[in-house]
C-alpha positions, 0 to 999 in steps of 0.5 A: 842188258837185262829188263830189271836194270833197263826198268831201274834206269827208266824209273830213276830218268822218270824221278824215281830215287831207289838204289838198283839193289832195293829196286831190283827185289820189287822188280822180281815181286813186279815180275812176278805179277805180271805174269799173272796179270788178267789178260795177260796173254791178249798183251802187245808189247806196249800194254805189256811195259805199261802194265809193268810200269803200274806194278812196279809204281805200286810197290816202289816207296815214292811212286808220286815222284815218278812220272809213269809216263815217263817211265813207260816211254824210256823203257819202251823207246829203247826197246823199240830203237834195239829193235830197229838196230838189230832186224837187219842183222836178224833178216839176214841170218834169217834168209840163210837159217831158220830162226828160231825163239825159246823163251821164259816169257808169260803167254803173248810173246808172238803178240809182242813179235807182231807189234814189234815188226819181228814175227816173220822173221822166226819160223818157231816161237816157243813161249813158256807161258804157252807151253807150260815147261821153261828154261831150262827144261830140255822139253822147250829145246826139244819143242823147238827144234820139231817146230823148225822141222826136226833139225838134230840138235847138233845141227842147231846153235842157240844165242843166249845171255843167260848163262844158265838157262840157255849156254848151260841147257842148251849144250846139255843137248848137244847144240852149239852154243853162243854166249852174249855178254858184256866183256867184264861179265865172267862166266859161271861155271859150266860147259864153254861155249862154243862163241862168245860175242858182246853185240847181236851183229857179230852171230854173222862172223861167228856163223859164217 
């Protein structure tokens, strides 16, 4: 799931009453200001999620029905159980290839892999906060695939679950692609992926 409906569940279990359609437009403007939050790049993941909880109350219409903490701790505690979920299987795969991130995030993504007990598990992280060039760019791509060695792009796979910016990039650059979505979700117009799998754990099968 995207952060903005995992927000919205959060907010709603916290006493929150806004619909997703009107939540999810004060999501985005939340987004956005996050992005440009004074500090933003000294963040860990937790000061992250705390600091989006604030932005978000502070445009919702009935912040005092809403229990910040609450909401901080639903998103946050689920964030952390998906982690221990999947960092077996990333372990795995990452004992056999080298991993590697490419990511639209806002400065302090490997502050955020270091809380999270996740930063040795990737040999290259590629933040467009840092970098200055997003998805979907080629240059993030590119920038990648030197930082993992030079590895040839038809050599490399990338796992996304935006269609666009990392299944529709990624094979404009000649890598193999994997698409992670839910069954029901159709898929937009553009190249096929090379896989399509609904949950993390099934990248074994399809490189295996």
């Amino acid at each position: 799931m995207h952060w903005s409906p995992r927000f919205h569940a959060a907010y709603r279990a916290a006493g929150g009453a806004l619909d997703y359609t009107a939540f999810e437009l004060l999501y985005q403007r939340s987004d956005q200001a996050l992005a440009q939050a004074p500090g933003i790049r000294g963040f860990g993941f937790r000061q992250m999620v705390e600091t989006q909880v604030r932005l978000l109350l502070g445009l919702v219409p009935d912040p005092d029905a809403v229990n910040a903490g609450r909401m901080v701790e639903a998103f946050h505690g689920q964030s952390r159980a998906a982690v221990e979920r999947n960092r077996p299987v990333l372990a795995r795969v990452a004992r056999r290839y080298p991993l590697g991130i490419v990511s639209n995030f806002t400065g302090n993504l490997s502050l955020c892999l270091e809380e999270l007990g996740l930063a040795r598990l990737f040999a290259a992280v590629s933040d467009s906060g840092v970098l200055g060039v997003a998805k979907p760019d080629p240059r993030i791509f590119r920038e990648t695939l030197a930082a993992l060695g030079g590895a040839p792009a038809d050599r490399a796979w990338m796992v996304g679950d935006n269609f666009e910016v990392d299944i529709t990039a990624a094979a404009g650059l000649g890598m193999s692609t994997c698409w992670l979505a839910p069954p029901e979700r159709a898929q937009p117009a553009g190249p096929r992926p090379t896989a399509r799998i609904t949950s993390l754990p099934e990248i074994e099968r399809i490189l295996a």
